[in-house]
N, C-alpha and C positions, 0 to 999 in steps of 0.2 A: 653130551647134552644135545639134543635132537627133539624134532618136528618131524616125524618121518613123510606126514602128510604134503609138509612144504618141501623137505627135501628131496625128494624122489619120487620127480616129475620135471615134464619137460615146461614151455611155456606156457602163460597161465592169462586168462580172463580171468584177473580180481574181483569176482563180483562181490560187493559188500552187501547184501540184500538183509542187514537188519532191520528193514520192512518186512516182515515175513511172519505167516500164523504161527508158524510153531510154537514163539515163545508167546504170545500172548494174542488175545486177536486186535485183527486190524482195525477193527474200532479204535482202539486205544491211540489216538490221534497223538497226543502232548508226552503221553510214553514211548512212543514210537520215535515221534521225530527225536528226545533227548539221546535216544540211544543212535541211532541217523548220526548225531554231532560229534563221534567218536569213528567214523566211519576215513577219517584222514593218518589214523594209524594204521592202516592198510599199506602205504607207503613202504612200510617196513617189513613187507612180502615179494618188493617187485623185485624182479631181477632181469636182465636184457632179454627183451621179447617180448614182456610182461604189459600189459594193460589195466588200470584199474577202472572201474565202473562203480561211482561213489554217488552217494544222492547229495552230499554235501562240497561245494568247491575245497581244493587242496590249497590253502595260499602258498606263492611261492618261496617267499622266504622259508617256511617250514621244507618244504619240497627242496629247498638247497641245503638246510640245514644235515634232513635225511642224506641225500646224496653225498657229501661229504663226509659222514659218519661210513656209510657203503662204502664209497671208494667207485661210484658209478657218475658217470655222465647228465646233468640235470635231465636232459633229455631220455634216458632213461626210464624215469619215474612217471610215465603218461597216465593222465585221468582224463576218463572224459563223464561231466557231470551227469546226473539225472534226476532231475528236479522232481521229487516227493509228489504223490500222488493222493488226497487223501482217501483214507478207506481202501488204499489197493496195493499190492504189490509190487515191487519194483518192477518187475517185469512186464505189468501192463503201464507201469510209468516209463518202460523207456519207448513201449510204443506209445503210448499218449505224447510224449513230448518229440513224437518221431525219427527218434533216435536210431533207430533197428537200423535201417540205412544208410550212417555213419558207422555204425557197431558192425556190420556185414561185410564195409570197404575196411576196418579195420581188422578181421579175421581174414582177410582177403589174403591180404598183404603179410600175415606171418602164418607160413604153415604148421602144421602142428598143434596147434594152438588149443584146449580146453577150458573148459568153465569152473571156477574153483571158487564154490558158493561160501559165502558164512553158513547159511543154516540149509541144507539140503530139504529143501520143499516142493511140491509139485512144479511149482510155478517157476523155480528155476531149471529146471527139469526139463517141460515145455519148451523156455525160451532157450535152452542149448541146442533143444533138436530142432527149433526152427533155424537158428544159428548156422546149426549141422556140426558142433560143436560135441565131442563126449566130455562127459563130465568127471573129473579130479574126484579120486584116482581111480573110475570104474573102466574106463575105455569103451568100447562098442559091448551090448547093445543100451550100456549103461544101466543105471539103478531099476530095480523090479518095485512093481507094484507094491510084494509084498514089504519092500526094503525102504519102501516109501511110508506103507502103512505101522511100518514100527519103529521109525523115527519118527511118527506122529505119534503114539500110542507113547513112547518114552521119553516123549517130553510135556506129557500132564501127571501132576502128580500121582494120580490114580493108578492110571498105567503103570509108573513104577512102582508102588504101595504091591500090586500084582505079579510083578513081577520078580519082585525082592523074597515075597511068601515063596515062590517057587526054588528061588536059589539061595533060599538061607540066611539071607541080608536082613541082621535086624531093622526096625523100624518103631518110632511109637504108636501106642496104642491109638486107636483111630478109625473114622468111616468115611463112605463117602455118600455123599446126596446132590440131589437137584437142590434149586432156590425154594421149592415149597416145602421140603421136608428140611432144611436149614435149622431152621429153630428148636422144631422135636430133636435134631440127633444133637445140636450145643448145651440144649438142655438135658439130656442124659450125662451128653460127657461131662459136660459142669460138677452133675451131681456126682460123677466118679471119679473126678481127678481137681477138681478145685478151678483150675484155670487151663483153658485151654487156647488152640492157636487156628488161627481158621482161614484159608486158602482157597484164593481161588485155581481151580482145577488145571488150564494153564493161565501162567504166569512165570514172569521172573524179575530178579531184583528186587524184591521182596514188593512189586506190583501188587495192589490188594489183601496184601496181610493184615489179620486186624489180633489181637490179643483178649479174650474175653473171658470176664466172668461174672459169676453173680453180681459181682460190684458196677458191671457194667455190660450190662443188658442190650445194648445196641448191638444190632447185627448187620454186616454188608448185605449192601443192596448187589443187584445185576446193575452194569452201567457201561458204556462204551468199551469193548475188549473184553468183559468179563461176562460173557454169557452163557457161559457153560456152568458144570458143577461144580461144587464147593469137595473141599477136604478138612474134616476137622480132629486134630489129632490132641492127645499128651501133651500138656506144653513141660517139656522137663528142664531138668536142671543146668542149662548148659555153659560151660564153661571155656568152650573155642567151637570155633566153627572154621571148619578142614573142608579140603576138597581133592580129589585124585585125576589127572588129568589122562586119557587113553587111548589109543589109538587101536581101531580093528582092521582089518581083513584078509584077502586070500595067505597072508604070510603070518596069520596068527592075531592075537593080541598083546601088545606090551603097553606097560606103564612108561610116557613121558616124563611127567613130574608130581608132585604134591609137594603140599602147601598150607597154609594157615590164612583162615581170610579174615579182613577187616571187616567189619559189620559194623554198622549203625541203625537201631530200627526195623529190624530185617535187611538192610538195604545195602548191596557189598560196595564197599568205600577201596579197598585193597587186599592186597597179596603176598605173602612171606615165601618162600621154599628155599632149601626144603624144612619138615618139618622139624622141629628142635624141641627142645625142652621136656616141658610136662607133654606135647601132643607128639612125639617120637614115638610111644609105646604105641599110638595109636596104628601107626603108618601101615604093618605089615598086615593087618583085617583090612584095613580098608582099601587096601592094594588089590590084596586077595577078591572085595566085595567087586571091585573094579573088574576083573578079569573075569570073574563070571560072568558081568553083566555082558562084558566084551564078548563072551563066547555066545550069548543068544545072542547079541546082535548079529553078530557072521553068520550066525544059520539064521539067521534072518534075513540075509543079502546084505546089510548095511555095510560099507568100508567106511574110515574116515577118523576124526574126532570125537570124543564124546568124556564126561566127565560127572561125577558122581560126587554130590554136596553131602555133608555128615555134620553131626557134634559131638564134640566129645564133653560127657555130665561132669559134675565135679566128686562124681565119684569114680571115674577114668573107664566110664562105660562109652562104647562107639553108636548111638543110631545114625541111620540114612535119612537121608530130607528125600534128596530127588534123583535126579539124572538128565544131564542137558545134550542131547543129543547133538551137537552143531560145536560150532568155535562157539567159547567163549569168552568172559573180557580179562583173562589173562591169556589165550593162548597165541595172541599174536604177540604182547610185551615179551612172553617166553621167545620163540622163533627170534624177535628180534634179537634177544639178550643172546642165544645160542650163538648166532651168526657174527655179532661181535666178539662174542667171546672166541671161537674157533678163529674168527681173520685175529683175533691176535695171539693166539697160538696155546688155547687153552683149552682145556675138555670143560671142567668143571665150574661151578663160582655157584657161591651162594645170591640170591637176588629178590630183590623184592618191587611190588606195583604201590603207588600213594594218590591222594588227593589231598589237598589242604588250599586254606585260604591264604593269599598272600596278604598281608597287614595294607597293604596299594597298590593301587595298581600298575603292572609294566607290560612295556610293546615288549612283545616274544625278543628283539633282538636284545636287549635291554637286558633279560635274562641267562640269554645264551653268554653273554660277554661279563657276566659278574661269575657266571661258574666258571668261566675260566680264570678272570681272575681270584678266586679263592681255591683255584687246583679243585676244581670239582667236575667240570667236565668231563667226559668220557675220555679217558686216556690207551687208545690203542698198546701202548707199549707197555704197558700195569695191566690192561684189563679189567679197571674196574674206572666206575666213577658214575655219573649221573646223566640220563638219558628222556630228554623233554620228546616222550615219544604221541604225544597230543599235539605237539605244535602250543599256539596261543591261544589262550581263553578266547570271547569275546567279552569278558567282561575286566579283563585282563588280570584277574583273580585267583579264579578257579584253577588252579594247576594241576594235570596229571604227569606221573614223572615218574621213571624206574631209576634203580639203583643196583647197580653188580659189585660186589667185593671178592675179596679172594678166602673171607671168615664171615659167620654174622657180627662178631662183632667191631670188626672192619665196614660191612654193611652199614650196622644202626650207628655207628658215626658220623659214616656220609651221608648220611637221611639227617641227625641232629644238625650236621654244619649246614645240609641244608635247608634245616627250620630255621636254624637261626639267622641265615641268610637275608632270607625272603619275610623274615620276623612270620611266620605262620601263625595263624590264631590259634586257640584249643591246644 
């Protein structure tokens, strides 16, 4: 069970830069910053030497919580904030808050040192080479133009819609348009498939998904972040929603992990892997859909992360959604889950990612100390158990929380005790 991305490499500028166009534009002010709020499971990358650079403060108690889970020094685990900018990217936020001159003394000070982005975008790019930083895992002369421009192109749906024609990868039926021709191609497809699903171009977390049809005539507008083209495809039958998680470059492509994802709305809530039951048949196409896309990304220059969303219909057929070129919001709960599982002497374990309301609210410590007493905690010497890799709400509710077993049905028991723990709504 492996990250090869995190694992092999030396020390690391954590840059958390989920600011960043790729996944949807910088407009999108209040979409942005919620996904920013998740930017303190990064924690769970460092290792000695390590730095993280978060737009959100790390509270400390979380930060000793992580430490003691590692088996590292609090001191260890350094952040240093960088206060949101809006409309820009992190990297003209950490020169707006004039950080670059703290971040400089701190590259100073440990040789070696690279820039290890969430979403490879220009702008982090930039700020490595003013840094004088190569960027994880390219090394000198780092990422190419071209390597740039098709991690931008593969992460609008469009792009990949194009790219998937080329290599085989089904998809539903569908077009793509600007905001003025919108309405003529929903009106087509309406007329050809009943209900369709309508997207903006990029996007993600189900950002801007609308569901439409004759019955309901309103169409998205363009609005903060969403000012590019729309996608309107098939809305088919679907009966899970999988994803394959990938790693490319100069040493090939391989499959990390897959998974089953929790969806509500469009909007992914959580994470299963690996895949089991009725979505196991699925696993080997979509592996497969994975590894070619991996292989034009390398000739494309890209190295890195990258992952390919699907559904599977309720008549056991596979289509493609997308393709997210960057980390996404499972692949650091994976990394972490690996790295405990190996310190406690294990290859494999089934695991999964959640959200849920707690019935009231608790201080994070509050939590930590009723998992342990219901033996839910993370148990080093088992290997399995429950891992508050969020830290605390602020609203001390909202909980995100992993879960390792050594079966799934070992798993969804630790997940039941702890729903019933925290009484969870729904």
């Amino acid at each position: 069970m492996t990250d090869r991305t995190v694992e092999d490499r030396g020390p690391a500028l954590v840059y958390a830069n989920f600011v960043s166009d790729l996944a949807v534009g910088l407009g999108a002010g209040e979409v942005l910053e919620r996904w920013a709020e998740q930017a303190p499971r990064k924690v769970w990358l460092l290792r000695p030497g390590d730095v993280l650079l978060t737009p959100v403060p790390v509270d400390r108690e979380f930060r000793e919580y992580a430490a003691r889970l590692l088996g590292l020094p609090l001191e260890e685990l350094a952040a240093v904030v960088v206060p949101p900018l809006a409309g820009a990217s992190m990297a003209d936020a950490v020169r707006a808050a004039g950080l670059l001159g703290t971040v400089r003394e701190l590259v100073r000070h440990r040789p070696g040192l690279g820039l290890l982005p969430t979403a490879l975008d220009e702008s982090s790019v930039l700020l490595a080479r003013e840094l004088g930083l190569p960027v994880i895992p390219y090394g000198e002369p780092g990422p190419t133009a071209r390597a740039l421009r098709a991690t931008s192109v593969l992460n609008t749906k469009s792009g990949f819609r194009e790219a998937a024609r080329e290599l085989g990868i089904r998809v539903p039926e569908g077009g793509v348009c600007d905001q003025a021709g919108l309405r003529s191609l929903a009106a087509r497809m309406v007329a050809a498939y009943g209900e369709v699903v309508v997207k903006p171009d990029r996007s993600a977390g189900g950002h801007g998904l609308v569901f439409h049809s004759a019955a309901s005539p309103a169409l998205p507008a363009a609005g903060p972040g969403l000012e590019g083209g729309w996608v309107v495809e098939e809305r088919v039958d679907v009966a899970h929603s999988v994803s394959v998680q990938l790693d490319t470059g100069p040493r090939g492509c391989a499959v990390v992990y897959s998974g089953e994802m929790r969806v509500e709305h469009g909007a992914f809530t959580g994470y299963e892997s690996p895949l089991h039951g009725p979505t196991a048949a699925a696993r080997a196409e979509l592996e497969e859909w994975g590894l070619r896309l991996g292989g034009l990304l390398a000739r494309e220059g890209y190295a890195g992360p990258f992952s390919v969303d699907a559904v599977v219909t309720r008549d056991g057929t596979l289509f493609a959604n997308e393709s997210n070129v960057r980390r996404t919001a499972t692949t650091t709960p994976h990394a972490m889950i690996a790295r405990l599982v190996r310190e406690a002497g294990r290859e494999e374990t089934d695991w999964l990612v959640g959200r849920h309301r707690s019935a009231r609210p608790y201080a994070f410590g509050e939590v930590v100390r009723l998992l342990e007493e219901r033996g839910l905690a993370w148990d080093p010497g088992r290997g399995e158990g429950v891992v508050l890799y969020m830290g605390g709400p602020a609203d001390g509710r909202s909980w995100r929380y992993a879960v390792a077993g050594g079966s799934r049905e070992r798993t969804a028991e630790l997940e039941a005790r702890l729903a019933s723990a925290l009484a969870f709504e729904g």
